[in-house]
Steps between C-alpha positions, in 0.01 A plus 500: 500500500502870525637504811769310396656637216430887596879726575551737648692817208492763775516605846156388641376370139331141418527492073282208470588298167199221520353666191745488304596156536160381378488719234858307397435167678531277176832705417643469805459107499675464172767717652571348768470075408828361522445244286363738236733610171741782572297725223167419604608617849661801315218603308239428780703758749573757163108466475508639886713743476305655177184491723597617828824748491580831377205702259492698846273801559569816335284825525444864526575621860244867407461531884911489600515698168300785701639485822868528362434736182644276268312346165443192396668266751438139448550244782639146338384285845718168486263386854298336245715222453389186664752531810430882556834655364727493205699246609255207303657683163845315643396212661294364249739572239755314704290216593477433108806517424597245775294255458628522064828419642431219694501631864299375789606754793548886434714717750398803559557828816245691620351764729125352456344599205769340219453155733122520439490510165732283440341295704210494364595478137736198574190393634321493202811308269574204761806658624646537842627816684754581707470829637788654704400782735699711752407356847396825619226527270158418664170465266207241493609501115782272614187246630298562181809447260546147700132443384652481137741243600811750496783411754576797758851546548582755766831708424715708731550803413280750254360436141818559314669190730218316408498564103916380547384203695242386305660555182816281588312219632303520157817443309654207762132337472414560121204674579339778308652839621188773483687790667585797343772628413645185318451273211168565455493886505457520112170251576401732768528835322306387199195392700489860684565604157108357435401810713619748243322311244178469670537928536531526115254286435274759705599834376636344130851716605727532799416749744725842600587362828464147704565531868578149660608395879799362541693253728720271289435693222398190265142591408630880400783360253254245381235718408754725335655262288101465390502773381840557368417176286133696394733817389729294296231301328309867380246400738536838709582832441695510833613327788380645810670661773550288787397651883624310782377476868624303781518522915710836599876399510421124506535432145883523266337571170278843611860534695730464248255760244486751764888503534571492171700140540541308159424153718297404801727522829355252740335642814616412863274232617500593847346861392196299350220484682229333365088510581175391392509779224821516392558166508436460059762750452794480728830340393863601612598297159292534203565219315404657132548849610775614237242375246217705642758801546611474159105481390400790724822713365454376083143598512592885639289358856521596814513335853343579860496411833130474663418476845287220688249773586457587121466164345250413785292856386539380126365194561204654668478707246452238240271322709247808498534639183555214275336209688846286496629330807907513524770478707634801616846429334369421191387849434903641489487498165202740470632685794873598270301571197238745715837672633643561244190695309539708858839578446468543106131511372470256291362520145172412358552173390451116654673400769501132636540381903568081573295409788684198607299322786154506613332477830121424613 
């Protein structure tokens, strides 16, 4: 059993999910019987979802705090979700909404780690995947996302060819389109908008600063909007400025910020070059970069570029000091807000960084 349903959430990385399945076993029966009611397979998989995603780990990072000269930074680790990344806040939220409106098969691109969670949650509501993937891409996640009955379909081209792809044979088909950038971008943003709720919960007010990695740009703009909507309810005293870090010169929203542009330009593809590290971050055409832009520019932010060599030592770093296991680009984030108290110390006040992936 275990070695069946473990997946692989980064590069050399087993996330085995045995656990939780019996911890949810007589949920994810209801959820996924056929011949059950719609709403008891609704509230069954809601019941999942309340168990298993987001509620992340959040905590004092005293030992980074020392190393960079910076006070009370506070590391909000989204690798405690059940597939290892942030992606579950989307693909679970999807997953529900499908299976309310009637669908059976859910469309979705992906690089790896969007597939696998998907994946998996479709897994867990009777649902079918079909999971569209640029042919170059090679990962025993492809093998392990077959293990949750999703449908490989190789694309030529890169990631952006297969979100097109994927997204038109959604509409021809009827299927449920998952990728971003299109219908269900409001759905998307308000579960990465959970993240900024989860902080406030923590600290019972929005931090000075929150520095996020980007790639799309979706999970920045969603957790802004969080806490935009926390602001306008008299929840906050602020919103937070928003730091962004992504792969030097391989991302249009740090790009567009550092050249002052008022929209993402896309990048030339043949310029991208993509590796084991980067790999997260990189995108010639972010997809909800103006809304990450416009996030990182309303909130008085800043972006960076970081090197492979940096987020490699940051991850390190987090390893020793703080005991948490990441991958290297997941530490961007921390990386622009660490910069930026370099360039311009940084008051005494809290600062927040999203750690978006882990790895054992």
């Amino acid at each position: 059993m275990a070695d069946e349903l473990s997946f692989d959430m980064a590069v050399g990385a087993a996330f085995n999910v045995a656990p939780i399945l019996r911890e949810i076993e007589a949920q994810r029966a209801q959820a996924t019987d056929l011949d059950a009611p719609v709403e008891d397979r609704i509230a069954a998989f809601e019941d999942i979802i309340e168990s298993e995603v987001g509620d992340t780990t959040f905590s004092r990072a005293r030992n980074i705090e020392r190393e960079v000269g910076l006070r009370q930074i506070y590391l909000k680790f989204e690798g405690s979700n059940p597939s290892g990344t942030q992606k579950d806040r989307i693909a679970f939220a999807q997953v529900l909404d499908a299976l309310r409106r009637g669908y059976q098969i859910i469309n979705l691109a992906t690089c790896g780690n969007y597939g696998m969670a998907m994946s998996f949650a479709a897994s867990l509501a009777g649902l079918r995947c079909m999971v569209y993937i640029p042919r170059s891409y090679h990962s025993r996640r492809l093998d392990e996302m077959q293990k949750f009955n999703s449908q490989i379909i190789l694309v030529d081209g890169d990631y952006e060819a297969a979100v097109e792809q994927s997204s038109r044979e959604a509409a021809e088909s009827d299927h449920y389109d998952a990728n971003p950038g299109g219908a269900n971008t409001d759905l998307q943003l308000r579960a990465y908008g959970e993240i900024a709720y989860e902080i406030y919960d923590e600290l019972r007010d929005a931090p000075a600063a929150v520095g996020v990695p980007v790639s799309n740009g979706t999970t920045l703009a969603g957790i802004y909007r969080g806490f935009v909507s926390l602001y306008r309810r008299g929840k906050t005293s602020r919103i937070p400025r928003f730091y962004a870090g992504s792969s030097h010169a391989k991302n249009p929203i740090v790009n567009a910020f550092l050249k002052g542009l008022q929209t993402c330009e896309d990048l030339s593809p043949g310029l991208i070059r993509e590796n084991a590290v980067n790999e997260p971050l990189i995108n010639w055409h972010s997809i909800d970069g103006d809304l990450a832009l416009n996030a990182v520019r309303a909130s008085e932010g800043w972006a960076v570029n970081v090197s492979d060599r940096q987020m490699i030592s940051y991850s390190r770093l987090v390893r020793e000091q703080e005991g948490m296991l990441v991958l290297p680009a997941s530490t961007a984030g921390l990386l622009a807000l660490i910069r930026r108290h370099k360039q311009e110390a940084l008051p005494n006040d809290r600062f927040v960084a999203i750690l978006t992936g882990r790895k054992p």
